[in-house]
N, C-alpha and C positions, 0 to 999 in steps of 0.2 A: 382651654377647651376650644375656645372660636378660634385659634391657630392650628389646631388639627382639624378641625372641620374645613375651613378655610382651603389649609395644605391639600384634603382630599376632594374637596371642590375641584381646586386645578387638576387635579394629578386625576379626576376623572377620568377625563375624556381620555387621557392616552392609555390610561387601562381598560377601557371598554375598546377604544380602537385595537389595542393589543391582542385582546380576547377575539376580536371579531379577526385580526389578521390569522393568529393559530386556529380561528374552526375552518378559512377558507385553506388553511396549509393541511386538514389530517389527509392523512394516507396513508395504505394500507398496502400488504405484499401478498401475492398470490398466486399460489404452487399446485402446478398442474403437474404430474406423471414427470416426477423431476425437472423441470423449468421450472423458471423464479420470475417471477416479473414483479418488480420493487418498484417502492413510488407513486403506486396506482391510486390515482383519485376521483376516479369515475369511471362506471363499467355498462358499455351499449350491448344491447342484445339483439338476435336478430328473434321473430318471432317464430313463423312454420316451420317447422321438422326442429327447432332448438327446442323453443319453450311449450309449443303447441303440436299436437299429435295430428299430423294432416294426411297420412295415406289413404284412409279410408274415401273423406270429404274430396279431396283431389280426384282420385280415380271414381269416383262419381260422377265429379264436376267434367270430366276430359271427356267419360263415356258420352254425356248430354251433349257434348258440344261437339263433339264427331254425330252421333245421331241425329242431329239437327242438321249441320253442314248436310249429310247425307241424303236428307228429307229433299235437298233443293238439287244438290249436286251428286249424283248415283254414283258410287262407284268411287267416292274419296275416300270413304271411312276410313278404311286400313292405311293408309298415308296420312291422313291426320293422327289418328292414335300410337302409329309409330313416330311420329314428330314430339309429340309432349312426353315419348317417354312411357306410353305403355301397352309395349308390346309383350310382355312378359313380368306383370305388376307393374307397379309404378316406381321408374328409377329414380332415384334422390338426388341424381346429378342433370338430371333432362329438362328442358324445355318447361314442363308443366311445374316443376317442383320448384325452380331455379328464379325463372325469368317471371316479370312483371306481367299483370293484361296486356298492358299496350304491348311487351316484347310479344306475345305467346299470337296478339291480334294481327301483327307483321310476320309473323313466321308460318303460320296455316295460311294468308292471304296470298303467301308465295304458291302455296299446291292449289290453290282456286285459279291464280293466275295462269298456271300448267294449264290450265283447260280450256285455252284459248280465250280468257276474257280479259278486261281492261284490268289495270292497276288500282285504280278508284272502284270497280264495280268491286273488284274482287278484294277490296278492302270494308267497302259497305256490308256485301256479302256475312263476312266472316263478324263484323258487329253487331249485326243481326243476329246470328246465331247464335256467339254468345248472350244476349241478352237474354233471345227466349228460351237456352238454357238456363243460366242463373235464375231465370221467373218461376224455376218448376224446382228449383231448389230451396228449404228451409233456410232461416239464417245459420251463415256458416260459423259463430261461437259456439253453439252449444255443440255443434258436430267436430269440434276441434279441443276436445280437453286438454290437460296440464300434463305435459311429460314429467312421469316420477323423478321429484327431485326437486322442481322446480320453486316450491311454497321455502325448501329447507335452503335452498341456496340464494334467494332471495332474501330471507330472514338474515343468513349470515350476513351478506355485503350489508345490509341496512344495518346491522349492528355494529359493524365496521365503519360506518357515518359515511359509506363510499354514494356518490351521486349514479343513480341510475336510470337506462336509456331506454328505449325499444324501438328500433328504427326495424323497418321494412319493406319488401317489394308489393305488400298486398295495402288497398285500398287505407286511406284516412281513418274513415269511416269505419272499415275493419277491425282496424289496430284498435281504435277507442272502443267498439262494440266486445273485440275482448277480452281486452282488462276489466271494463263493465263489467262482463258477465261472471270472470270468474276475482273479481273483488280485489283485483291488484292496483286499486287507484296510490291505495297508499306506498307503493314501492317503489313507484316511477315518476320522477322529476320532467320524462320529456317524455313525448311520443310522435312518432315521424314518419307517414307511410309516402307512398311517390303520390308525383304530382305533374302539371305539365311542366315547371321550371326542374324541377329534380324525376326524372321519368324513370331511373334506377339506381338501383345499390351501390352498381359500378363508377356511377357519375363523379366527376372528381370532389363537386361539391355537399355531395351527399353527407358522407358526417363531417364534412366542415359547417354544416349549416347547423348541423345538430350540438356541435361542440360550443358553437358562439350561443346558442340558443342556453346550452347547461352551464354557460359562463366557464368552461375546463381549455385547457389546453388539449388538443388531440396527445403529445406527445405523453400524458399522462392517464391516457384512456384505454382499457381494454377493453380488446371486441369479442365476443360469444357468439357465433354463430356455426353454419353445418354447411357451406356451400364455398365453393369458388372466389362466389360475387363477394361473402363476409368477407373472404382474405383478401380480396383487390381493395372493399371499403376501408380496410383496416390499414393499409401502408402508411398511412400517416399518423397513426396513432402508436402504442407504446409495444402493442404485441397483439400478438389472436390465439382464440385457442378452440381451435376445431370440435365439436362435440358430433356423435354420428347418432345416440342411441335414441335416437328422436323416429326415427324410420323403424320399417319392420324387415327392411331387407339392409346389409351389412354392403358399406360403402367406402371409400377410400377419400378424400377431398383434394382433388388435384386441380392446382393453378396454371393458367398461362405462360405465369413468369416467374423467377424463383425470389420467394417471399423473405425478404431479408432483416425483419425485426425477428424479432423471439418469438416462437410459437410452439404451441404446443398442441397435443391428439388428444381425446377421452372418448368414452365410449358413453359413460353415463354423467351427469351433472355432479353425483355425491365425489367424483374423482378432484373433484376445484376443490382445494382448502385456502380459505382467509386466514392470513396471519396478521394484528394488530401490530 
């Protein structure tokens, strides 16, 4: 009897080392509108227009910040609101849906600048504005609910033991406020929104910061997201897969450059199936 006890004494440690190397080895396969992406062991989301419903909240937020700009500078509204994108609702690929604060605060500082003022004034300007727009708005989670699908396709990859992400272009602050709000603490292993070192999507080190952070390799990481920027974040991970039905108006996702891992289109989230 003390020569087995003994025997499993030793032979512990490299059974529990063993057990701890297959739980960082599981991975899972998952099949989008016929693509296959195998291997996957950890899946980044992006959040607005994916996971969170933001048309309404957005074109709110663009009208306040052209109304304001306008309050000081007569006669820009309609050049700022055709700049983010809504000129005719709000487009899912524009300016306001796509790009960061900081991008959205350099791109209308350009049509202040048109009006004959300095590059600094006309960059003050336009933070100004937004500010005391955003002051007149609520907090933006409660105004940005869960795109149908989102509770069920979460639940799946966690029962799949897959590591999950939520990287984005909107605020820290944001991101954390809403998983808070709608109770997604327990899904998500990271959360990543910009910052002055990573100031977008596009950055090359954006989900490379996120990958060391969730301990994965990129090469084994799917991206989920609705824009451009997701497919440019995603070149160095394992595949992307475009979802649109996040928006209320019907959109297409076109890149810069032709996106050469596996990728694949949906319309709605219940179209992703986990295979074990």
């Amino acid at each position: 009897m003390l020569l087995v006890t003994t025997s499993l004494r030793k032979l512990w440690p490299r059974l529990t080392s063993s057990i701890q190397d297959d739980s960082l080895n599981l991975s899972a396969q998952i099949d989008c509108n016929g693509v296959r992406f195998a291997d996957i062991r950890a899946v980044i989301f992006d959040k607005d227009g994916t996971l969170a419903q933001v048309d309404a909240f957005l074109s709110l937020l663009g009208q306040l910040r052209a109304d304001q700009l306008a309050s000081t500078i007569p006669g820009i509204e309609t050049a700022v609101l055709d700049s983010f994108g809504l000129k005719q609702g709000l487009d899912p690929t524009g300016l306001l849906a796509v790009a960061s604060r900081s991008e959205n605060i350099i791109a209308i500082a350009a049509h202040v600048a048109a009006t004959e003022r300095g590059w600094l004034e006309s960059l003050a300007r336009v933070e100004a504005a937004f500010l005391e727009a955003e002051q007149k708005l609520p907090l933006k989670a409660p105004l940005t609910p869960l795109v149908p699908g989102t509770l069920d396709l979460l639940s799946r990859l966690q029962a799949a033991q897959l590591e999950l992400g939520l990287l984005s272009s909107d605020t820290q602050g944001n991101v954390e406020s809403w998983v808070e709000t709608y109770q997604l603490e327990s899904y998500f292993s990271y959360l990543q929104g910009v910052s002055e070192a990573l100031p977008s999507k596009t950055h090359p080190h954006f989900l490379a910061q996120a990958c060391r952070s969730m301990q994965v390799d990129p090469a084994v990481v799917l991206v989920i997201g609705d824009s451009a920027a997701d497919r440019i974040m995603a070149t160095n991970a394992a595949g992307f897969i475009g979802v649109t039905g996040g928006w209320s108006r019907p959109f297409e996702i076109v890149s810069p450059e032709p996106f050469l891992k596996p990728h694949a289109a949906a319309v709605g989230l219940e179209q992703i199936n986990v295979v074990r």
